[in-house]
Each structure stands twice: as structure tokens, then as C-alpha cells.
Backbone atoms as SQL, in Angstrom:
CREATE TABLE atoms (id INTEGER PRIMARY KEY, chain TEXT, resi INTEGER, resn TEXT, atom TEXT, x REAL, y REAL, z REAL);
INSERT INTO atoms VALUES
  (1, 'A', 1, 'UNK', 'N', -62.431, -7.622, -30.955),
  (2, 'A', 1, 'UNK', 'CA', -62.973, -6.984, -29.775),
  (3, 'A', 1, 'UNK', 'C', -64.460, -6.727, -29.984),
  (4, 'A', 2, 'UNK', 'N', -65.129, -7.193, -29.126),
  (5, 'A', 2, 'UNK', 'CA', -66.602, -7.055, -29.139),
  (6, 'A', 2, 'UNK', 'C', -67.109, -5.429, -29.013),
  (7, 'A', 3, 'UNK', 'N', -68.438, -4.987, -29.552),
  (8, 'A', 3, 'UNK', 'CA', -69.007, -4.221, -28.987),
  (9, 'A', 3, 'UNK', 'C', -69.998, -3.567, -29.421),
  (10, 'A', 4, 'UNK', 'N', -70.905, -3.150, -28.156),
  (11, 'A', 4, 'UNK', 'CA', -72.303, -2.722, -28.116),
  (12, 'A', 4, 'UNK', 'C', -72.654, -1.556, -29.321),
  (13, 'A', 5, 'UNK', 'N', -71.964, -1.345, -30.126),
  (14, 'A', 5, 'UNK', 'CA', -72.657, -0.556, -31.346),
  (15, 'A', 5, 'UNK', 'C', -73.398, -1.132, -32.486),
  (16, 'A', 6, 'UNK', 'N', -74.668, -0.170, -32.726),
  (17, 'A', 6, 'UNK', 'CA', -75.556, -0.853, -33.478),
  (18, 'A', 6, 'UNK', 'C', -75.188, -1.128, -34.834),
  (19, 'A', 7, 'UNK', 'N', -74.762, -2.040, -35.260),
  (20, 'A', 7, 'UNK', 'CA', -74.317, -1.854, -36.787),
  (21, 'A', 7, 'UNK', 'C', -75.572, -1.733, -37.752),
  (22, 'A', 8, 'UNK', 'N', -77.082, -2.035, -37.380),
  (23, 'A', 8, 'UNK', 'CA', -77.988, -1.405, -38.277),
  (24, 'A', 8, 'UNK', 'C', -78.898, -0.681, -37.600),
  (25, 'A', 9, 'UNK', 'N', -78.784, 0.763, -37.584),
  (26, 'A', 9, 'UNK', 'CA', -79.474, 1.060, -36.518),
  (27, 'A', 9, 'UNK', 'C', -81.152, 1.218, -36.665),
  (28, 'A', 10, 'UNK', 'N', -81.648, 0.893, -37.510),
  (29, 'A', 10, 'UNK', 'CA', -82.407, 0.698, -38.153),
  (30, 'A', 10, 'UNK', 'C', -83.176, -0.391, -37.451),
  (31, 'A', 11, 'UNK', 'N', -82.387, -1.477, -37.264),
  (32, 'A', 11, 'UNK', 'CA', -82.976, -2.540, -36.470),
  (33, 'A', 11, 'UNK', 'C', -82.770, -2.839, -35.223),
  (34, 'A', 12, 'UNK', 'N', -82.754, -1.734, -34.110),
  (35, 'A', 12, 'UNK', 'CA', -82.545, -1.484, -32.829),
  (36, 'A', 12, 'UNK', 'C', -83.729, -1.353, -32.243),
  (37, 'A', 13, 'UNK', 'N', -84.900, -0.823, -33.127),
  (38, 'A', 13, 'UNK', 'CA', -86.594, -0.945, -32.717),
  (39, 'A', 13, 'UNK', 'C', -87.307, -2.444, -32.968),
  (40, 'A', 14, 'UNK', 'N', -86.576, -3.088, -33.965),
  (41, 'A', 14, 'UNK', 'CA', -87.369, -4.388, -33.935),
  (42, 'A', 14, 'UNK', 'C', -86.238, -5.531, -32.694),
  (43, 'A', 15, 'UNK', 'N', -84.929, -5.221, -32.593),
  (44, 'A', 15, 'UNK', 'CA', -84.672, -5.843, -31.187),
  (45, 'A', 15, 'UNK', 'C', -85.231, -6.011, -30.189),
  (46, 'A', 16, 'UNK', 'N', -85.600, -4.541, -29.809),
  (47, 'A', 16, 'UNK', 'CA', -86.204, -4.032, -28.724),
  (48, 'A', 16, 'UNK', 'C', -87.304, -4.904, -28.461),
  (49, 'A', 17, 'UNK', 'N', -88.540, -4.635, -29.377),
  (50, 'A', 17, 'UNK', 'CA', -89.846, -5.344, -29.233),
  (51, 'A', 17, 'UNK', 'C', -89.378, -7.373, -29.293),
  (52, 'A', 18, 'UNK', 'N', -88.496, -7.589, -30.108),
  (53, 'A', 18, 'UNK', 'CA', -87.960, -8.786, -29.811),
  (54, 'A', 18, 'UNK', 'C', -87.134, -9.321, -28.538),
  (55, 'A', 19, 'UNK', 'N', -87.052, -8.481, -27.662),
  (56, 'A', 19, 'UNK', 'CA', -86.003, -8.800, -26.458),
  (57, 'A', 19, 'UNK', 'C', -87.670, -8.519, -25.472),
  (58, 'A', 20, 'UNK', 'N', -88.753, -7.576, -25.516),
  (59, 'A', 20, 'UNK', 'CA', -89.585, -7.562, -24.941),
  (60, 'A', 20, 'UNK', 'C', -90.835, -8.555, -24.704),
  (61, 'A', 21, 'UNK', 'N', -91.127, -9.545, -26.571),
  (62, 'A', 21, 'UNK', 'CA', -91.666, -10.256, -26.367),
  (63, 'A', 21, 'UNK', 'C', -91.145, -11.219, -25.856),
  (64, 'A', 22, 'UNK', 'N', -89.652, -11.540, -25.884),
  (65, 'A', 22, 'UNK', 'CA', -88.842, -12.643, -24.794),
  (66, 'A', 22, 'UNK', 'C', -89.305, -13.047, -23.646),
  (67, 'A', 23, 'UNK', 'N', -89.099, -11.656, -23.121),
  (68, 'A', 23, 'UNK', 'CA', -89.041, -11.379, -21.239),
  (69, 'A', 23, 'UNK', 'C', -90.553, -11.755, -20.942),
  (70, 'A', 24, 'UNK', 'N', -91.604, -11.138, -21.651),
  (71, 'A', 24, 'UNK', 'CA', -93.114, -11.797, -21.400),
  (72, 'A', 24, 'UNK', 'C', -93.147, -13.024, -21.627),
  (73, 'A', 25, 'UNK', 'N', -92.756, -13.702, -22.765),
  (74, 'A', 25, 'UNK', 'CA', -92.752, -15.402, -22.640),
  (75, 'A', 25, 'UNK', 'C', -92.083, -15.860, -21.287),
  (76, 'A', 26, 'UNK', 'N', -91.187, -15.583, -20.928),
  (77, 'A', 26, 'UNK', 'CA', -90.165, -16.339, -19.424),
  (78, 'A', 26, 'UNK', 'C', -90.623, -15.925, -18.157),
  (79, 'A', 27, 'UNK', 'N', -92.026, -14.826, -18.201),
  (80, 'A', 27, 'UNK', 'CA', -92.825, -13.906, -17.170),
  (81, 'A', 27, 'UNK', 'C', -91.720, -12.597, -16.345),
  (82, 'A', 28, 'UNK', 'N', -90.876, -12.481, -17.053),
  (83, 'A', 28, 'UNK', 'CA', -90.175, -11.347, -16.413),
  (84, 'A', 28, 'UNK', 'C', -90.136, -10.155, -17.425),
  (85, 'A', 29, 'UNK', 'N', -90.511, -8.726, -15.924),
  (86, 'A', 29, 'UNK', 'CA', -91.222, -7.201, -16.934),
  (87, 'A', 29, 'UNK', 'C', -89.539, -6.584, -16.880),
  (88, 'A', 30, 'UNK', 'N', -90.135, -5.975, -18.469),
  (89, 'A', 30, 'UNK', 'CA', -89.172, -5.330, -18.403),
  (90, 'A', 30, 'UNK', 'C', -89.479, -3.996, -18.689),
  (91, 'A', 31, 'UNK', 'N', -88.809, -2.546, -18.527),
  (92, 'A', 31, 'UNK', 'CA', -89.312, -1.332, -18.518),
  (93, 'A', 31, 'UNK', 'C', -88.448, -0.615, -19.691),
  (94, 'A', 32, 'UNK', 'N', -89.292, 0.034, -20.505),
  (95, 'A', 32, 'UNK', 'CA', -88.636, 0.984, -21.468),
  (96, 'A', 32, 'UNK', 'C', -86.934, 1.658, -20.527),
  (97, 'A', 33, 'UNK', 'N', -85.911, 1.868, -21.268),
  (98, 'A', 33, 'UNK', 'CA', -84.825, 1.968, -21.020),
  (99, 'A', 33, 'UNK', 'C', -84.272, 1.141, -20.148),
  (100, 'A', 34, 'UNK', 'N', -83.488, 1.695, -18.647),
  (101, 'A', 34, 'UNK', 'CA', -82.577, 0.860, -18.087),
  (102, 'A', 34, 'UNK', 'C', -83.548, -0.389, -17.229),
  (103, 'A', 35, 'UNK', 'N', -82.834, -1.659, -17.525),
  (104, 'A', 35, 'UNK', 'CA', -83.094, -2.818, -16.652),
  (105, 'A', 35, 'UNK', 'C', -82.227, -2.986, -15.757),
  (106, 'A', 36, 'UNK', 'N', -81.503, -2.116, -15.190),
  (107, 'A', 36, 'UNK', 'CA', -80.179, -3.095, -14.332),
  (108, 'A', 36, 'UNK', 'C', -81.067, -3.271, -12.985),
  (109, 'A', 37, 'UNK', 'N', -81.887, -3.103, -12.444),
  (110, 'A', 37, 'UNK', 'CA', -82.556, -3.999, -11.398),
  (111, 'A', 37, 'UNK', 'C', -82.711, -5.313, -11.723),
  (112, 'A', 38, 'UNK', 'N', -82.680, -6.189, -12.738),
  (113, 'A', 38, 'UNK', 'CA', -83.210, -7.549, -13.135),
  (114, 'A', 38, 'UNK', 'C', -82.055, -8.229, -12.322),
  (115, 'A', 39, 'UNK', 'N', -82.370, -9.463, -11.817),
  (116, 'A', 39, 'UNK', 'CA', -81.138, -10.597, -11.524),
  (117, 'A', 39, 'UNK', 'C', -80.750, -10.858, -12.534),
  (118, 'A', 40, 'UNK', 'N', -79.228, -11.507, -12.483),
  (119, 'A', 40, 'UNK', 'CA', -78.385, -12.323, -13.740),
  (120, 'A', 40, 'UNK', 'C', -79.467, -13.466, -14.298),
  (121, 'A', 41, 'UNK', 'N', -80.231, -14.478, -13.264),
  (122, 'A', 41, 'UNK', 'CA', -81.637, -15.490, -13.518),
  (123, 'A', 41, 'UNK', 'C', -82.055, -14.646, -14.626),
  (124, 'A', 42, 'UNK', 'N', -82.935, -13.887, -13.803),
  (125, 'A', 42, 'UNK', 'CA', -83.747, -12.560, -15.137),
  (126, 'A', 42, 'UNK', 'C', -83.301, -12.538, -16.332),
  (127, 'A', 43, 'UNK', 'N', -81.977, -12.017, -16.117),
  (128, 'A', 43, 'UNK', 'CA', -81.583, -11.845, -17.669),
  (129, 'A', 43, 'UNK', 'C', -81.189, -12.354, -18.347),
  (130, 'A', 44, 'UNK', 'N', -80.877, -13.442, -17.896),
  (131, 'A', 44, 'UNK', 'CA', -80.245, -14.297, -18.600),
  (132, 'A', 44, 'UNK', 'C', -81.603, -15.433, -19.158),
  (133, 'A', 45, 'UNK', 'N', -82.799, -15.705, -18.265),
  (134, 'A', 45, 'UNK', 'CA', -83.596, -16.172, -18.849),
  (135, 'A', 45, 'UNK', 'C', -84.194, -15.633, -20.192),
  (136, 'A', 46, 'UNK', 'N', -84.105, -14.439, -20.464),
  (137, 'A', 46, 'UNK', 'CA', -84.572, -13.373, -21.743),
  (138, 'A', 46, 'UNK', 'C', -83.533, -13.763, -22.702),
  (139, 'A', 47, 'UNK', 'N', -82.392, -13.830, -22.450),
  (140, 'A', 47, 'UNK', 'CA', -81.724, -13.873, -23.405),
  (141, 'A', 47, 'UNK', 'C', -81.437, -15.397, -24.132),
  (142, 'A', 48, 'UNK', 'N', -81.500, -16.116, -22.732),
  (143, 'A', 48, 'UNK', 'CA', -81.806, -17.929, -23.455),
  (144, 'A', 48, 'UNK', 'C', -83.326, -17.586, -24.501),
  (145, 'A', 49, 'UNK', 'N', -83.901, -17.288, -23.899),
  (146, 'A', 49, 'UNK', 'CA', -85.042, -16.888, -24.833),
  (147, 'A', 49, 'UNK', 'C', -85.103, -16.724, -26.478),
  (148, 'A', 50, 'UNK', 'N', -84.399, -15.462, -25.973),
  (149, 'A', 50, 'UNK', 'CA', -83.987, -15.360, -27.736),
  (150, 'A', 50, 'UNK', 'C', -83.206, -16.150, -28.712),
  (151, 'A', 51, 'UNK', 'N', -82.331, -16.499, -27.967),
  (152, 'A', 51, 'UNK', 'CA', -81.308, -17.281, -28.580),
  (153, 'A', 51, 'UNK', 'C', -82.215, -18.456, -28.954),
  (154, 'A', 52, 'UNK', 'N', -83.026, -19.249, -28.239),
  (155, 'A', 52, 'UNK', 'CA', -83.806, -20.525, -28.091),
  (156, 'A', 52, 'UNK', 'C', -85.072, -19.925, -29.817),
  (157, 'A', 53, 'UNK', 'N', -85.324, -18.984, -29.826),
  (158, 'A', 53, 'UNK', 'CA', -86.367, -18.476, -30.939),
  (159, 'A', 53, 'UNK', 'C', -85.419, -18.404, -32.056),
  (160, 'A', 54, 'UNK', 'N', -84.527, -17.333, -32.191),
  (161, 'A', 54, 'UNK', 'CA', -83.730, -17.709, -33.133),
  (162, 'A', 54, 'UNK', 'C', -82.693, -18.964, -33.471),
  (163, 'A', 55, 'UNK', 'N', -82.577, -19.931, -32.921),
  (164, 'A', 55, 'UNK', 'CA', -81.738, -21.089, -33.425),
  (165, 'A', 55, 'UNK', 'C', -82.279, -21.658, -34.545),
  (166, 'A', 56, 'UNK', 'N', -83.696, -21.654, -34.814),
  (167, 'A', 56, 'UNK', 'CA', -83.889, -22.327, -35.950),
  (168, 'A', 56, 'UNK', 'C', -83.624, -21.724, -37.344),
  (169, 'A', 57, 'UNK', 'N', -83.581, -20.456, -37.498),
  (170, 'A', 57, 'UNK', 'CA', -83.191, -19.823, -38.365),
  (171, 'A', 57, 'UNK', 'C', -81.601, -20.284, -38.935),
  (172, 'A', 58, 'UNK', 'N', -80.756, -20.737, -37.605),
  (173, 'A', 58, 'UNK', 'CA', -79.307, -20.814, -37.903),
  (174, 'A', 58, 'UNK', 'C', -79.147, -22.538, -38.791),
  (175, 'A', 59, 'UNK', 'N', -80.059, -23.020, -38.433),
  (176, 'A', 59, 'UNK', 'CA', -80.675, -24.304, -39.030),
  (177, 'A', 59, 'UNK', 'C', -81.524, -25.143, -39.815),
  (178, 'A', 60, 'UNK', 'N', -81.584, -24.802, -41.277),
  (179, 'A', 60, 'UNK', 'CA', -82.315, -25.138, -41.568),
  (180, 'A', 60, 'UNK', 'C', -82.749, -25.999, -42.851),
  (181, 'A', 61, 'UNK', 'N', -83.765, -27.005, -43.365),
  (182, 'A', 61, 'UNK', 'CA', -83.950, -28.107, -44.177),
  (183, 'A', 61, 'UNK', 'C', -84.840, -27.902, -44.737),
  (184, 'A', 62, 'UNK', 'N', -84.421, -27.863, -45.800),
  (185, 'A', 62, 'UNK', 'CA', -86.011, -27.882, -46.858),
  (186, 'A', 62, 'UNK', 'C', -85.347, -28.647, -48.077),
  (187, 'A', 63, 'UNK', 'N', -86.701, -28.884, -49.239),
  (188, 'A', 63, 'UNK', 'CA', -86.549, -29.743, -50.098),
  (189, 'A', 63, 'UNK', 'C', -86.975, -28.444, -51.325),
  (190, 'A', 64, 'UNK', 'N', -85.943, -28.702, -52.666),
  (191, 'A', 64, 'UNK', 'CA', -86.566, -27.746, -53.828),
  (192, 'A', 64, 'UNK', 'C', -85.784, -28.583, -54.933),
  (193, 'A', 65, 'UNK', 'N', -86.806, -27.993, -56.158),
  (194, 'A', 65, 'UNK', 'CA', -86.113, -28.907, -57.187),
  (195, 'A', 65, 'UNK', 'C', -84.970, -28.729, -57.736),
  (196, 'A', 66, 'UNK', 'N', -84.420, -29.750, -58.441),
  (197, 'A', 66, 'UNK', 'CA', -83.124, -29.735, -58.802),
  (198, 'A', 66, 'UNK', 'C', -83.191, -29.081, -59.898),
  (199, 'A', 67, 'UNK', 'N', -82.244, -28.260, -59.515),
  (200, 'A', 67, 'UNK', 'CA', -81.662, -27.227, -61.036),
  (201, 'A', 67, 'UNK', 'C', -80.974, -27.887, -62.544),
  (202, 'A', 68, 'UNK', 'N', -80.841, -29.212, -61.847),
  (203, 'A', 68, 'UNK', 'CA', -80.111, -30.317, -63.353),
  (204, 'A', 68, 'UNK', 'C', -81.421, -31.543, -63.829),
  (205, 'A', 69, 'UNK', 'N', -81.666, -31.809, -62.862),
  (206, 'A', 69, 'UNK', 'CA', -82.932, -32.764, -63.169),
  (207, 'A', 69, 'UNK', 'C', -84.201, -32.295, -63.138),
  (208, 'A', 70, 'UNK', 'N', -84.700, -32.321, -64.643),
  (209, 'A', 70, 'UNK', 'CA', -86.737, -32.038, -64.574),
  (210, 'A', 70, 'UNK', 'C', -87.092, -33.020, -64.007),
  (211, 'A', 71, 'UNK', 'N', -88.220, -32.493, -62.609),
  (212, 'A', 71, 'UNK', 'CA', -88.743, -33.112, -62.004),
  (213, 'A', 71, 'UNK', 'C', -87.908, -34.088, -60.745),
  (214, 'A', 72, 'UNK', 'N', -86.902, -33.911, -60.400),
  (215, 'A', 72, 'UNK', 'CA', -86.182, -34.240, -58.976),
  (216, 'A', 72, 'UNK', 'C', -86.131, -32.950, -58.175),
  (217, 'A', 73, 'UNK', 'N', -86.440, -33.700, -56.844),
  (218, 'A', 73, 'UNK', 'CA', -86.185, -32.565, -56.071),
  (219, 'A', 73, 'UNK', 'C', -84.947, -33.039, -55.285),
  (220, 'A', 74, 'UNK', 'N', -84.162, -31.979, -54.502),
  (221, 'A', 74, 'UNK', 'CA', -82.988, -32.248, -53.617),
  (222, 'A', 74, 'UNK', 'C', -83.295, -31.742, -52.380),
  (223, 'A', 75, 'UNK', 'N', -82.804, -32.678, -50.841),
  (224, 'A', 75, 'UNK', 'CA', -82.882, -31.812, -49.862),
  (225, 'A', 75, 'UNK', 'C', -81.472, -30.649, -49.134),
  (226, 'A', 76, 'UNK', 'N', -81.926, -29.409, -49.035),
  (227, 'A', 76, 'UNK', 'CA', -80.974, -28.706, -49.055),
  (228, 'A', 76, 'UNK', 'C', -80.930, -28.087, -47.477),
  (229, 'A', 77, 'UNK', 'N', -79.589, -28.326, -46.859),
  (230, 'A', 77, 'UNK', 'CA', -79.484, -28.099, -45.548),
  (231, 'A', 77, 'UNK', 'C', -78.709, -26.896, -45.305),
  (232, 'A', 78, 'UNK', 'N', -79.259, -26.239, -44.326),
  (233, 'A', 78, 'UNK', 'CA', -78.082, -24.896, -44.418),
  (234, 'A', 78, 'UNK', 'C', -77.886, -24.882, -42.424),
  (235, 'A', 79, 'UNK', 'N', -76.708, -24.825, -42.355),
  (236, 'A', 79, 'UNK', 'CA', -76.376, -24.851, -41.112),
  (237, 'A', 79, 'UNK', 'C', -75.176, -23.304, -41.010),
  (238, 'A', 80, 'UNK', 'N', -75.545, -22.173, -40.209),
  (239, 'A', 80, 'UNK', 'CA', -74.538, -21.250, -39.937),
  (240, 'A', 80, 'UNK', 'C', -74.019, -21.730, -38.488),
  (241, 'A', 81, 'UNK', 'N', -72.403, -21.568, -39.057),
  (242, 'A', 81, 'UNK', 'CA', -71.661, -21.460, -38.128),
  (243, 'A', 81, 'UNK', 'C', -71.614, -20.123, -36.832),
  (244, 'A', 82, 'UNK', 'N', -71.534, -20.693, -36.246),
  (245, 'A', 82, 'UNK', 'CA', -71.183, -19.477, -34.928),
  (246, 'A', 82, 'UNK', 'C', -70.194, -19.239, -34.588),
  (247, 'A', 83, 'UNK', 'N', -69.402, -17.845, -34.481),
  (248, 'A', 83, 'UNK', 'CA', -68.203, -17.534, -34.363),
  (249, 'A', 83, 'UNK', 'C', -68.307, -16.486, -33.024),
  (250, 'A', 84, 'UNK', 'N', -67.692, -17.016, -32.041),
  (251, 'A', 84, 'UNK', 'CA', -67.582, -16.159, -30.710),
  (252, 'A', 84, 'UNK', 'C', -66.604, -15.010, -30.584);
């Protein structure tokens, strides 16, 4: 069962400013506390937003050297799964 509690609440101020610089990239304002004036468009454009900024994090390729071979490097892919 889903739900809206902060499990770090700690990081409920850097959401915030992250859900705000969203809404300015897609040109829609948003106001300290309640938004429920926004259209579903609105909000849902903010939230493609974020999702669209963070995907690369869930994805990602880089190259580092190999822990068995001096002087090889390996490319190492990390892909997180998403669980709904």
C-alpha cells in the first residue's frame, strides 16, 4: 500500500526546491504550500519533469579499472529496476 509519508524527512526541503525547479523549466508557477488549482496538464507536466531529470541516475555506464587485471579497464552498467 502506497503512501504520502516522508520516509526521510530530512529530504522534504530538497524535494520541494526540486519539484519547484521542475515547474519553472515546463513554465508552470507554483506557490509555497497548496497547488490544487493546477490542471492534471500542469501537474502532470512537473512531474514528467522530474521523472525525465532523474532517469539518468536509474541508468547508468561508466568505465573503471579492473580489480583482477593491472591496467584493464571494464565497462560497468548499472540499471535500477522499478517496482510500482
Amino acid at each position: 500500500m502506497a503512501s504520502n509519508k516522508t520516509l526521510v524527512p530530512e529530504a522534504k526541503q530538497a524535494l520541494d526546491q526540486f519539484k519547484m525547479e521542475a515547474a519553472s523549466e515546463v513554465g508552470v508557477t507554483l506557490n509555497q504550500g497548496y497547488n490544487g488549482d493546477l490542471t492534471s496538464r500542469q501537474a502532470g507536466s512537473i512531474g514528467g519533469q522530474m521523472v525525465k531529470k532523474m532517469r539518468p541516475v536509474r541508468n547508468a555506464k561508466y568505465m573503471r579499472a579492473d580489480r583482477t587485471a593491472v591496467g584493464h579497464v571494464v565497462e560497468v552498467r548499472y540499471i535500477a529496476s522499478m517496482r510500482i
